[in-house]
N, C-alpha and C positions, 0 to 999 in steps of 0.2 A: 584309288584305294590307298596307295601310300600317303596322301596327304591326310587323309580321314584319319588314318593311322597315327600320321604323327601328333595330328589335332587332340586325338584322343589322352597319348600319351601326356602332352602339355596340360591336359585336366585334370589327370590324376597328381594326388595330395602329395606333398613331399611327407619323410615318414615321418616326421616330429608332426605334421597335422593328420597324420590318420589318428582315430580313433582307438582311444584306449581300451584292452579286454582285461576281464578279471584277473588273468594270468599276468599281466602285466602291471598290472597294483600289488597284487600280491607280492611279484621280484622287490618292486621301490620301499612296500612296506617292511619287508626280511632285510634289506640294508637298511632302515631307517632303524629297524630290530637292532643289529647287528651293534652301529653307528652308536646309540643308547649304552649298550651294553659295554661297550671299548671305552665308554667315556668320552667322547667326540662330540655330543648333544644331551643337551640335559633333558630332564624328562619334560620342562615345559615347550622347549622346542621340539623334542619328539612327538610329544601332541600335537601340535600347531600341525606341523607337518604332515601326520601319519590324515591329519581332517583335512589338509589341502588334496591329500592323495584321493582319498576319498570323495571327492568332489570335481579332482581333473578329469578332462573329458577328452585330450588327445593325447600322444606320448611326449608330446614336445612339451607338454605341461609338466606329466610326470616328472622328465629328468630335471625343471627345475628342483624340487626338491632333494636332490642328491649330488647336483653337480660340481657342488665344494666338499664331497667326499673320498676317498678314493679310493675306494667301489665303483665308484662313474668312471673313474678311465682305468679300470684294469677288469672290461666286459668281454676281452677277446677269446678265442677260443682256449680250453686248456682240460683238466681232468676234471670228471664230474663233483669228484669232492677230494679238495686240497689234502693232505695231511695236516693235522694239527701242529704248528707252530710250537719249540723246542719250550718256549717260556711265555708266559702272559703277555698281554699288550702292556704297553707302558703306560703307566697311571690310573688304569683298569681294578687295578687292584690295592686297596688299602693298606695304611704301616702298622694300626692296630689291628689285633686281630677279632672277630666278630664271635669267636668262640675259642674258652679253652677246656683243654682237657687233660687233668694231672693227675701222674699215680706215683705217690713215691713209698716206696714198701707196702704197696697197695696196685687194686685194677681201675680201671674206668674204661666204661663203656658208652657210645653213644653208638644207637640203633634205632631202627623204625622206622615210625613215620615225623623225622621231624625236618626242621626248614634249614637246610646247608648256607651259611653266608659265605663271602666273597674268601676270609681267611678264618683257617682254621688253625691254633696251634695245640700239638701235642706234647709231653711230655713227662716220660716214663723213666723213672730214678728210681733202681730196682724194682719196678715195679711193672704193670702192664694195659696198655691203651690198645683198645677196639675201638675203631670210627668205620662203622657199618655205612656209607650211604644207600644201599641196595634200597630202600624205601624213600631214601631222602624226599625231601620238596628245592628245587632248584628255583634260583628266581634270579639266577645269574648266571651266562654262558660260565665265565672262567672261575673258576675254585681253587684254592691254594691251601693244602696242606703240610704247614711246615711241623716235621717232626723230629723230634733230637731221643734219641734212646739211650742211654747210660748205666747198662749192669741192667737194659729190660728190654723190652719189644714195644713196638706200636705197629698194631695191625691193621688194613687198610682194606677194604671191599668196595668195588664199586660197581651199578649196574653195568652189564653188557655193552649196553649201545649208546658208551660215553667216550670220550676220549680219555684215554693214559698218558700221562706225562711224567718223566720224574728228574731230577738233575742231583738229587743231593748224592751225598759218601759214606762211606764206611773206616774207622779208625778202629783195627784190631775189632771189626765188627762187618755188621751184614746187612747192606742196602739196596734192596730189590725192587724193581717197580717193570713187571711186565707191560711193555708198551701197547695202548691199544689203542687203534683208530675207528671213530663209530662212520657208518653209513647217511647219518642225518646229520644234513648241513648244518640245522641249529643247534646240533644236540651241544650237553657242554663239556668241555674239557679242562679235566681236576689234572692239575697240577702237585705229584709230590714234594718236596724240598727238605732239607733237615741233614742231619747226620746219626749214622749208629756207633758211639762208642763202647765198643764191648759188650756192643748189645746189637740188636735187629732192627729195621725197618723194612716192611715187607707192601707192597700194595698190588691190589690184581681182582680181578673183573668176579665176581658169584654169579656162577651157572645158574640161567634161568630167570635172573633178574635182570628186568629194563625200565627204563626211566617212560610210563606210559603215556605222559604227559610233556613231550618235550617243551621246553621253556612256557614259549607263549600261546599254547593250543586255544587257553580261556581266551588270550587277549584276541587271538584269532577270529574267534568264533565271533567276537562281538564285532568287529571290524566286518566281517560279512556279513552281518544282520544290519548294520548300519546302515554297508552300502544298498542292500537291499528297501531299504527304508528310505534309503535317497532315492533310487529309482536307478542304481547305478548296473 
């Protein structure tokens, strides 16, 4: 009996050749997500990769596509979802900014439904800035709002189940940024930044609003129909 036993055990796969399960493409492809998003892989590698995932068939396969990341060697046990990091990844984020928004003896507003880029800057000179994302369209984990207020305000809303971040100051002024940490792994985390001179910067979550669409849900979706289409 014992020899059968050990015979048996000597057959079974090591775990880099068991068989890959949907749940485990899914982990490789939310780092390859991730990996994209930080700037570590450009998007033509991120394709290359995210279709080799797509197509491996054990897990020893998978971790080739992540093993010069390092997401691959920090898999050990820890809390289900980190706290969002004080400041962006390094290089993740660009030196021009991808939208402004200025009010000097005047308001501005941006709201709705429109597409947040990676930086945003404000800038209220007696005057008063609304940057609503509660509707936003996100197409990037990390967002940066740099706002400088001077004799005005710039106001800040973000949905619920984002992350809060803020590091800027206040000179004879008022710089608030209620910190929040969201529940979903991917969701994204807006960074405040700036200074209020004599003036306000305020940022903080609208009740009721969520981001329904965390990052890649479309990209998701297609990514499953694929494999489905491979046979996977």
């Amino acid at each position: 009996m014992d020899l059968q036993k050990h015979d048996l055990q000597k057959q079974e796969p090591a775990g880099s050749e068991l068989r890959a399960s949907d749940a485990e493409r899914d982990r490789i492809a939310d780092i390859l997500h991730d990996a994209l998003a930080e700037g570590r892989l450009t998007a033509d590698e991120h394709a290359e990769r995210v279709e080799g995932v797509l197509r491996a068939k054990t897990v020893g396969e998978l971790e080739v596509f992540i093993r010069d990341l390092p997401a691959a060697h920090h898999q050990g046990p820890g809390p289900a979802h980190a706290p969002a990091p004080l400041r962006p990844t390094a290089g993740a984020i660009p030196i021009d900014a991808d939208d402004n928004v200025v009010a000097v003896f005047s308001s501005a507003v941006r709201k709705g439904r429109w597409r947040a880029g990676r930086r945003i800057h404000a800038y209220a000179i007696f005057g008063s800035v609304e940057i609503d994302l509660s509707e936003a369209l996100f197409d990037h984990q990390q967002v940066v709002v740099k706002s400088f207020a001077i004799f005005g305000s710039v106001d800040i809303r973000v949905p619920e189940n984002v992350s809060l971040r803020g590091t800027g100051g206040g000179v004879l002024g008022s710089f608030e940024v209620a910190t929040l940490d969201s529940g979903e792994p991917q969701a994204p985390i807006v960074y405040v930044d700036g200074w209020a001179v004599l003036g306000s910067v305020e940022a903080r979550p609208k009740r009721g609003k969520v981001v329904a669409d965390i990052l890649d849900r479309v990209h998701r979706k297609v990514d499953r129909s694929l494999r489905k289409h491979l046979g996977h």
